[in-house]
C-alpha positions in Angstrom: -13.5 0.4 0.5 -10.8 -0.5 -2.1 -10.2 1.9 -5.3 -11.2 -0.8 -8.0 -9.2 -0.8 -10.7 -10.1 -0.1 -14.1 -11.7 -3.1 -15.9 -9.6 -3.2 -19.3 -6.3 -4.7 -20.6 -4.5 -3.9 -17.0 -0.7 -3.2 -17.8 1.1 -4.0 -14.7 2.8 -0.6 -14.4 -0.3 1.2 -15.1 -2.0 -1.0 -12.4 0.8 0.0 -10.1 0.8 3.5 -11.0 -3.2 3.8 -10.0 -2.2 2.5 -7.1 0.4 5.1 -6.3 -2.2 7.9 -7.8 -4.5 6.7 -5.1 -2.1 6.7 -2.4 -1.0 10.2 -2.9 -5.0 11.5 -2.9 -5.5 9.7 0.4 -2.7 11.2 2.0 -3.5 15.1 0.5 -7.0 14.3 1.7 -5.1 13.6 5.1 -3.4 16.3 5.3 -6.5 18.7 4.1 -8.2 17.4 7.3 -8.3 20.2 10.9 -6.0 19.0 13.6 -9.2 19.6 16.1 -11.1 17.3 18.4 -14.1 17.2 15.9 -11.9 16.0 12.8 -10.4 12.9 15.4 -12.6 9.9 13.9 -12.3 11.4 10.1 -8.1 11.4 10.8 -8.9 7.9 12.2 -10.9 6.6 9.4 -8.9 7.9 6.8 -5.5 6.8 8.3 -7.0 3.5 8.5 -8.4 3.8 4.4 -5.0 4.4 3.9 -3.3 1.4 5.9 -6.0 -0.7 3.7 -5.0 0.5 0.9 -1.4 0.5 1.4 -1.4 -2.9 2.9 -3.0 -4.2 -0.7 -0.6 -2.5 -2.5 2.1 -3.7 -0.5 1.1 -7.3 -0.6 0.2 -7.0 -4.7 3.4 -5.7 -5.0 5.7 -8.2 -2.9 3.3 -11.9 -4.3 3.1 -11.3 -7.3 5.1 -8.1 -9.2 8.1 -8.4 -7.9 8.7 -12.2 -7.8 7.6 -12.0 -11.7 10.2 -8.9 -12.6 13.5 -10.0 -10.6 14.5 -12.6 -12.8 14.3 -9.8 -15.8 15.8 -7.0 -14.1 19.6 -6.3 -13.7 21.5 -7.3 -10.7 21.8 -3.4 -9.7 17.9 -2.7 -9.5 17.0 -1.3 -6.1 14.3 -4.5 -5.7 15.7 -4.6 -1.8 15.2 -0.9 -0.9 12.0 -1.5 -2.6 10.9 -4.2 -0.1 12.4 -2.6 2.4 10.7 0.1 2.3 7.5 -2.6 2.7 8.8 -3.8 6.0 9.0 0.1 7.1 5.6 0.7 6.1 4.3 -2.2 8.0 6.1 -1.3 10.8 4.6 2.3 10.8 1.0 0.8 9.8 1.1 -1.5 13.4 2.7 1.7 15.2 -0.5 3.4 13.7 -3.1 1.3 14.8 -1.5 1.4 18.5 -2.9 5.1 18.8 -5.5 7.3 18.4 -5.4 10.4 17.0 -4.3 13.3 19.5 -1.9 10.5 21.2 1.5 11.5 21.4 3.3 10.4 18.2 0.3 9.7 16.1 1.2 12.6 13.8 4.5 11.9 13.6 3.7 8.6 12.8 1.3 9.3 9.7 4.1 11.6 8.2 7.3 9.1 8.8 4.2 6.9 6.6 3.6 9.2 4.1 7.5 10.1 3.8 8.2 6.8 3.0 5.6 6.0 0.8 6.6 8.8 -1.6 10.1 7.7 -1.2 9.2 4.2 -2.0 7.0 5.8 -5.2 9.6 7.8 -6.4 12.1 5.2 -6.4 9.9 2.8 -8.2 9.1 5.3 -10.6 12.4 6.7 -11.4 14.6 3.7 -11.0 12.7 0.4 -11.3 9.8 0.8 -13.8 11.7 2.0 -17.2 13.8 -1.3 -16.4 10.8 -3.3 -16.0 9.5 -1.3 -19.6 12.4 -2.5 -21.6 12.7 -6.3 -19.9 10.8 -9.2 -21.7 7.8 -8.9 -19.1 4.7 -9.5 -20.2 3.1 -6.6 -18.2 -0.5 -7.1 -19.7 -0.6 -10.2 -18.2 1.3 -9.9 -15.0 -1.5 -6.8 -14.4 -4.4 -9.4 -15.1 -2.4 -11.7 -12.4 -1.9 -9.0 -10.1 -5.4 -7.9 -10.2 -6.7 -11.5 -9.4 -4.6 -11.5 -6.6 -6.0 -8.1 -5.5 -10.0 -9.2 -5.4 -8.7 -12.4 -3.8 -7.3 -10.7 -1.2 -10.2 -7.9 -0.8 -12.4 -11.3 -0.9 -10.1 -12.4 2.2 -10.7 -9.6 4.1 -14.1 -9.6 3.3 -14.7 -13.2 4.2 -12.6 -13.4 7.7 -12.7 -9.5 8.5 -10.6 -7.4 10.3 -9.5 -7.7 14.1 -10.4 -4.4 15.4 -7.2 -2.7 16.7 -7.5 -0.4 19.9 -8.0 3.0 17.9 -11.6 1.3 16.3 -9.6 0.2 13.2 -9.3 -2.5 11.0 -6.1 -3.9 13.0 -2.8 -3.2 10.2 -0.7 -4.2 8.3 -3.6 -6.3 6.7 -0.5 -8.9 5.4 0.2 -10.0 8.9 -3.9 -10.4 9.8 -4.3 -13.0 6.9 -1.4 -15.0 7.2 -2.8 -15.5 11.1 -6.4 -16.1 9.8 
């Protein structure tokens, strides 16, 4: 289900920037898809790929990267947009899995997602990672670390499974599912 990471010397911002790469294809794929009643379940099932994917991301980011960076960056880094923009997403992924698509707000909803993803990306990009390039973080590491915490989590998943939201989905933001489990 997951995009595996490459198995080498994982740098974290590499790790992170795979992530991003992989968020960006699912939502072009998104877009790419017909608005018609026939393309309904593949909009579904890709909306949910990307809550699953997002949700990981999300949760790699907020466990592990983070919590290991803030103590090296300066006081001015944008680490609370950052996680803000987390809550927003998880916001929009439960919004998301209350509707089908064709329902009222369902496309608005994917693109308030997508808009915020590629804000959140940007800022990371632009603003936090060349910080975290010139702190003393161990990076190799903290990408090992964060990909252990990835599988465990995919292993999570895998071992409780999903609730199944109304729209036929793995129920989102996949944070909030394991903490209940």
């Amino acid at each position: 289900m997951s995009q595996r990471h490459p198995r080498r010397t994982l740098d974290a911002l590499d790790f992170l920037n795979h992530d991003h790469d992989v968020l960006c294809a699912l939502f072009k794929a998104y877009a790419r898809l017909g608005r018609g009643r026939g393309e309904r379940e593949r909009r579904r099932d890709l909306a949910a790929h990307i809550g699953y994917e997002l949700s990981l991301h999300a949760q790699t980011e907020a466990q592990v990267f983070y919590p290991a960076v803030r103590g090296a960056l300066p006081r001015n880094a944008p680490l609370d947009q950052v996680l803000q923009d987390h809550a927003e997403g998880a916001r929009l992924l439960a919004e998301l899995d209350e509707l089908e698509p064709g329902d009222e707000g369902y496309e608005a909803s994917v693109a308030a997602l997508e808009a915020c993803v590629m804000r959140h990306i940007a800022m990371e990009q632009a603003q936090v990672f060349p910080l975290v390039r010139v702190a003393e973080v161990d990076t190799a590491a903290l990408g090992w670390e964060m990909d252990t915490h990835r599988q465990r989590l995919q292993d999570d998943i895998t071992c409780i499974g999903l609730p199944v939201g109304r729209a036929g989905s793995p129920a989102w933001p996949v944070s909030s599912r394991l903490m209940r489990a």
